[in-house]
C-alpha positions in Angstrom: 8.2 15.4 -15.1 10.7 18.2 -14.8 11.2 19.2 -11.3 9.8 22.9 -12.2 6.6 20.8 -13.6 6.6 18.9 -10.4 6.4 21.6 -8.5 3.5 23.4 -10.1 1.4 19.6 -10.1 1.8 19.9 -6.6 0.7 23.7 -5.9 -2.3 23.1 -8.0 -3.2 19.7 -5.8 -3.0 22.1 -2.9 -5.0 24.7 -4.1 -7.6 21.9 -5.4 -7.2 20.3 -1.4 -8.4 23.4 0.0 -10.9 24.8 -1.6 -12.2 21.4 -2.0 -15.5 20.9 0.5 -17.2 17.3 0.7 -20.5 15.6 0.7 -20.4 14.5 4.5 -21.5 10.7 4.7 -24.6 9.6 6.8 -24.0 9.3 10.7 -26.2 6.0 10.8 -25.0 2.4 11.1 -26.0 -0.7 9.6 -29.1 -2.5 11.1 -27.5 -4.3 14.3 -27.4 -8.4 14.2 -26.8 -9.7 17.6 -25.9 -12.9 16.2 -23.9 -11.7 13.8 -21.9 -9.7 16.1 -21.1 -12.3 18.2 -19.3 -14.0 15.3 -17.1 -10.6 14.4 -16.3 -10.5 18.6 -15.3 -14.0 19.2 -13.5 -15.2 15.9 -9.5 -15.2 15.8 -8.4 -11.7 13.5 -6.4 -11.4 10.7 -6.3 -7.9 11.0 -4.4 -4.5 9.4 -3.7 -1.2 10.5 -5.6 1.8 8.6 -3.1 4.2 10.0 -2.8 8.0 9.1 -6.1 7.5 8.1 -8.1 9.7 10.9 -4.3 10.0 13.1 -1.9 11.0 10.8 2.1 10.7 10.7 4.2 12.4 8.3 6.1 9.1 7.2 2.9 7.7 6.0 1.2 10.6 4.7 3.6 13.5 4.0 1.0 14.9 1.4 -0.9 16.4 4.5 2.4 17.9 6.0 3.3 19.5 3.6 1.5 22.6 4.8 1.6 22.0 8.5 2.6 24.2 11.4 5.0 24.0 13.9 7.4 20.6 14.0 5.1 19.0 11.1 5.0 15.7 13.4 1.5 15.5 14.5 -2.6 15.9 13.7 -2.4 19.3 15.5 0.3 20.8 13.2 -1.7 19.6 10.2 -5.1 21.3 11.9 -3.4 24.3 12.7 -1.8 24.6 9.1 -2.7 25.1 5.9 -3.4 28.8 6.6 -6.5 29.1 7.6 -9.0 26.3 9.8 -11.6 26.5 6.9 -8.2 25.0 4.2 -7.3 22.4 6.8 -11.0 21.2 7.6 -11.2 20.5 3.4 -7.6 18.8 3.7 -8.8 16.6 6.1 -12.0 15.8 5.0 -11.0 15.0 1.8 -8.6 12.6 3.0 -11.0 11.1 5.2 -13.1 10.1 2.1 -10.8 9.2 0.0 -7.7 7.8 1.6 -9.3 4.4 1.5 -12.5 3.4 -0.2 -15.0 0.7 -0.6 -13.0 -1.7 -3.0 -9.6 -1.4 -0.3 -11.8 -3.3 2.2 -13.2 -5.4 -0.7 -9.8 -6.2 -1.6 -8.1 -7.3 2.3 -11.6 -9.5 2.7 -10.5 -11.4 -0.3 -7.2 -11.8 0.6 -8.6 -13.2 4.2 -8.3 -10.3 6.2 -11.4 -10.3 8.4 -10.6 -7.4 11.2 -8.9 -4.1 10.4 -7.7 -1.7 14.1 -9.0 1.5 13.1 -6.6 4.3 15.2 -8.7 7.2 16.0 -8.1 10.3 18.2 -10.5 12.2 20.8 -10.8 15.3 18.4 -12.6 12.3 15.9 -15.6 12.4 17.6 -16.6 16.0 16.6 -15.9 20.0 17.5 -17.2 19.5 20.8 -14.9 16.6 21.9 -11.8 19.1 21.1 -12.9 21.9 23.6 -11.0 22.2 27.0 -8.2 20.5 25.1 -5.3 21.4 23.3 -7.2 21.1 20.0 -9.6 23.8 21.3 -8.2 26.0 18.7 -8.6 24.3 15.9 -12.0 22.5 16.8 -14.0 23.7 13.7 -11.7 21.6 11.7 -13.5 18.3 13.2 -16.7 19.0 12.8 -17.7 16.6 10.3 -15.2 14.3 11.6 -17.5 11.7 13.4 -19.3 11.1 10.4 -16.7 9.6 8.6 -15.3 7.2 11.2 -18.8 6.3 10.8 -18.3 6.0 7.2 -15.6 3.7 7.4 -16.8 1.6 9.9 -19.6 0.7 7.7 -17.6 0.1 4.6 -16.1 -2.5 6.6 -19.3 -4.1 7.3 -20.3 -4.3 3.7 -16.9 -6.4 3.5 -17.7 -8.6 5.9 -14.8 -7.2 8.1 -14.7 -6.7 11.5 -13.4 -3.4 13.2 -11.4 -2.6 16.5 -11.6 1.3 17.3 -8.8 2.2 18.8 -8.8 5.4 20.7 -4.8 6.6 19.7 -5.0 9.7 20.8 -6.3 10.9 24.4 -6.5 14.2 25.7 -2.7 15.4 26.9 -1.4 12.6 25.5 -0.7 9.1 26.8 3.0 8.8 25.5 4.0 12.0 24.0 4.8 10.7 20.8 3.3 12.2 17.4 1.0 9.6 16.9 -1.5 10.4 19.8 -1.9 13.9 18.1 0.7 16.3 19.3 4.5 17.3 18.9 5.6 18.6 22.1 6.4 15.2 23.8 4.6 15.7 26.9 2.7 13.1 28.9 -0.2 14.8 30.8 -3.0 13.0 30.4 -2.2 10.9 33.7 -1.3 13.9 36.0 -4.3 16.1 34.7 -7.6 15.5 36.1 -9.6 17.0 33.8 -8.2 15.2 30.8 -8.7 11.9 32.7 -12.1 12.6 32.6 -12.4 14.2 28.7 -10.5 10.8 27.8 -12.8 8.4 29.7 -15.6 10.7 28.2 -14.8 9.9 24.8 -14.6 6.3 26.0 -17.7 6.6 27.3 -19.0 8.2 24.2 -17.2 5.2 22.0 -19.2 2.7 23.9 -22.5 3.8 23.9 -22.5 4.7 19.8 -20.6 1.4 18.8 -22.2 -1.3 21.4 -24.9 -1.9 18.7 -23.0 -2.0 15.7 -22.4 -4.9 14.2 -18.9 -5.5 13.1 -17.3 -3.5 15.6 -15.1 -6.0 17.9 -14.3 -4.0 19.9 -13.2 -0.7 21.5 -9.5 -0.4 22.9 -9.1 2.9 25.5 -5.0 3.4 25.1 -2.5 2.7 22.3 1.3 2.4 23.4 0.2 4.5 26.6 3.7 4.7 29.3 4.0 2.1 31.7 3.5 3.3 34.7 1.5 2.7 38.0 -1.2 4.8 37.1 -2.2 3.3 34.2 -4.2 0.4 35.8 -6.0 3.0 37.6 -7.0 4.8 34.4 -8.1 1.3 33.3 -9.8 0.6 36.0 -11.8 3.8 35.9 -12.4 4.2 32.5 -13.9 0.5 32.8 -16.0 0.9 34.9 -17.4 4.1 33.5 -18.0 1.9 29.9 -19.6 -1.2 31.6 -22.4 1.1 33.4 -23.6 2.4 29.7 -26.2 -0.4 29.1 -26.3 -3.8 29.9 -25.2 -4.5 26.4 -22.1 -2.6 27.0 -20.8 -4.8 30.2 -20.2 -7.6 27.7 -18.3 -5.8 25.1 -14.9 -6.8 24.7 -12.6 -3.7 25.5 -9.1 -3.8 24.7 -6.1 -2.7 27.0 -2.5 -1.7 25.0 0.0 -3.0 28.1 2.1 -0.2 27.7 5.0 -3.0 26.1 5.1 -4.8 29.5 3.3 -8.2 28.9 3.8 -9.9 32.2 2.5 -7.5 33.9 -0.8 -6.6 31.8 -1.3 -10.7 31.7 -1.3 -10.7 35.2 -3.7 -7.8 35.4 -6.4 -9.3 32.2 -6.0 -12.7 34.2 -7.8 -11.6 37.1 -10.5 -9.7 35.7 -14.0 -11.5 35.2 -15.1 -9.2 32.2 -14.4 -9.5 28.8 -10.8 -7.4 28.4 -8.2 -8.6 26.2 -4.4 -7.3 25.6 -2.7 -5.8 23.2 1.1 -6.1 23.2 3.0 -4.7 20.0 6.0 -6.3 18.7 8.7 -4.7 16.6 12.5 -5.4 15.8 14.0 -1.9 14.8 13.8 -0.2 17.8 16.4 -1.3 20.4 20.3 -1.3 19.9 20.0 -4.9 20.5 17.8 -5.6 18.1 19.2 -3.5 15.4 22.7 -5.6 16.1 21.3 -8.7 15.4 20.8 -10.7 11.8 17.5 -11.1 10.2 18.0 -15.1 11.2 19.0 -14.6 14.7 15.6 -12.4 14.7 13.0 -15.0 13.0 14.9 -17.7 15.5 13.8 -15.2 18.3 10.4 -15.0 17.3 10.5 -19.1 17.2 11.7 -19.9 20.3 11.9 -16.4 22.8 9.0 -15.0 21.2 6.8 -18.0 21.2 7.2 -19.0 24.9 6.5 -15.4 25.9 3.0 -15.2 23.9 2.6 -18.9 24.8 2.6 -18.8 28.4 0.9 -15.2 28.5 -2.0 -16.3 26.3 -2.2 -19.3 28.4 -2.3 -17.6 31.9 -5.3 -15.0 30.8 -7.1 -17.5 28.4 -6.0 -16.6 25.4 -7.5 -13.1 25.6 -4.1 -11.5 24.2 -3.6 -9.9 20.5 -0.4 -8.7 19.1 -2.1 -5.3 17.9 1.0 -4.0 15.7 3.7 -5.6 14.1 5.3 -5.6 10.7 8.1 -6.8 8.5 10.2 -4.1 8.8 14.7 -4.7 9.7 16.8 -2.2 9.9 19.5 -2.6 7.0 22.1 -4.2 9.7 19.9 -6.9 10.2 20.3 -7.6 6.4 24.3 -6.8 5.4 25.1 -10.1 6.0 22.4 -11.9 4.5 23.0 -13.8 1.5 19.5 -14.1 0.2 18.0 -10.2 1.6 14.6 -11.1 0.1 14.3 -14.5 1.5 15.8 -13.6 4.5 12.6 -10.7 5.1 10.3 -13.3 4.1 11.3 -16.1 6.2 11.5 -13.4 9.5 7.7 -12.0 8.3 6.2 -15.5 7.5 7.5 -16.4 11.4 6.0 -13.5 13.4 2.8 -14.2 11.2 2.6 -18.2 12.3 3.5 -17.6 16.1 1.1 -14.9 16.7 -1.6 -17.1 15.3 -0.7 -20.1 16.9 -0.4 -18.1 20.8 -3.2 -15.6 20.2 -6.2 -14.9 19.7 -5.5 -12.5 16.5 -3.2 -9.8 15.1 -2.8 -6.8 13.3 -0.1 -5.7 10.9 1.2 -2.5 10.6 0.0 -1.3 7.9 -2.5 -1.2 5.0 
């Protein structure tokens, strides 16, 4: 394909995107089995991401950037692209349906997956969710949104595979990165009242529609929020706020991202009575230090450094502790000086994989 070809394949997918509308799934669950449920809440996960799939990031899915506004980092530039609300609502949609389908989750059950972490953001749950925020403008675009979160919660039910719904985006933002919805790098959902309580709304929301579903693990409230003081207060509100929805809803297990400061969130899950369990994330691409060292010197980390940090956390908070992301990933200096490159990758990915399972009680890998 010539580049000029190229270019006019990709025009005509755009103009196919947007004038594209979609047959909007049912908005009802499976029939619930308490039994059954118990089983998807209490088993160890082998879990993957579905990122981009309802919070999108231009490295995963440049497709839907490709007409975005502004910095072309987050879900509001794609909303507020694609000129016009009524061309980004079909975008989205049709991704929504079609990103992943019914024979992805038949696939990971085969292959022993039996959890997938499905990121979501507050604008997911519908138009209405998106007002007072700073998707207010672009609200019409997730009208039909809830629907299909729905949808692909039950897919994973017909494959026997559990799902945590993890809210990744909350109203101002809880990190300021792109991946909680917005590209301006503010942090204002602690200072700001009123998002405090939008964001323990939609929590609130979250567990009073997903109590009684079947195959849903779980519900966590933050992903990679900052580590500050406040954030055990938001915890501790938006807690209390989910266990008061039914008596169902005081048992079910809510997940808490430590903000990448595991003593301190081990310390915090340990002395709660109620089922909470934490999410720590572990990557080696990030820091200087890491990027300095050699793929061996990082799968002997995760052996011995690694280990005893899971081991002793898990321990101390019995065992309610997940590593929620990870991945394979090196930087290429980790990897100049290794004589066997593919080996070495394999050797530092079949690690991580074997430590979190021994220390925890599941994980999820970044991505599908």
């Amino acid at each position: 394909m010539t580049p000029r070809t190229s270019s006019i394949f990709i025009l005509l997918r755009t103009l196919t995107l947007i004038h594209t509308p979609v047959v909007v799934p049912d908005t009802s669950f499976l029939p619930f089995d308490e039994e059954e449920s118990l089983i998807y809440r209490y088993r160890q996960q082998q879990s993957v991401n579905l990122g981009s799939w309802f919070v999108h990031e231009n490295w995963m899915t440049p497709s839907l950037f490709s007409q975005a506004s502004g910095k072309k980092l987050s879900e509001l530039d794609i909303a507020s692209g694609w000129g016009s609300l009524a061309s980004a609502r079909n975008v989205l949609e049709y991704h929504w349906l079609t990103f992943i389908n019914q024979s992805d989750f038949d696939y990971l059950a085969s292959i022993g997956i039996n959890t997938v972490r499905l990121p979501i953001g507050y604008w997911s749950l519908g138009s209405e969710f998106c007002l007072g925020t700073p998707f207010a403008n672009v609200a019409e675009v997730y009208q039909n949104a809830w629907p299909m979160v729905v949808h692909a919660i039950n897919m994973a039910a017909k494959a026997g595979i559990g799902v945590l719904v993890d809210l990744h985006g909350a109203v101002g933002s809880q990190n300021g990165e792109g991946h909680s919805g917005i590209s301006d790098g503010a942090v204002n959902l602690f200072s700001n009242e009123d998002y405090i309580n939008k964001t323990i709304g939609v929590l609130e929301f979250l567990a009073r529609n997903l109590v009684f579903v079947t195959n849903v693990v779980g519900i966590q409230l933050l992903n990679e929020p900052k580590d500050i003081p406040e954030l055990t207060d938001f915890y501790d509100r938006a807690i209390a706020v989910m266990r008061q929805v039914s008596p169902a809803a005081a048992a079910l297990p809510l997940y808490l991202h430590d903000g990448f400061n595991l003593q301190r969130f081990s310390d915090y899950v340990a002395q709660r009575t109620d089922f909470v369990v934490q999410d720590h994330h572990k990557y080696f691409v990030f820091t200087d230090a890491d990027k300095a060292k050699a793929a061996s010197q990082l799968t002997s980390e995760v052996n011995t450094v690694t280990y005893t940090r899971l081991h002793d956390a898990s321990l101390h908070q019995h065992r309610n502790l997940i590593v929620g992301e990870w991945s394979c990933a090196l930087t290429p200096t980790s990897l100049t000086n290794e004589p066997d490159k593919v080996g070495a990758r394999r050797d530092f990915c079949t690690s991580q994989m074997k430590i979190y399972s021994s220390t925890t009680a599941g994980w999820s890998f970044w991505g599908m």
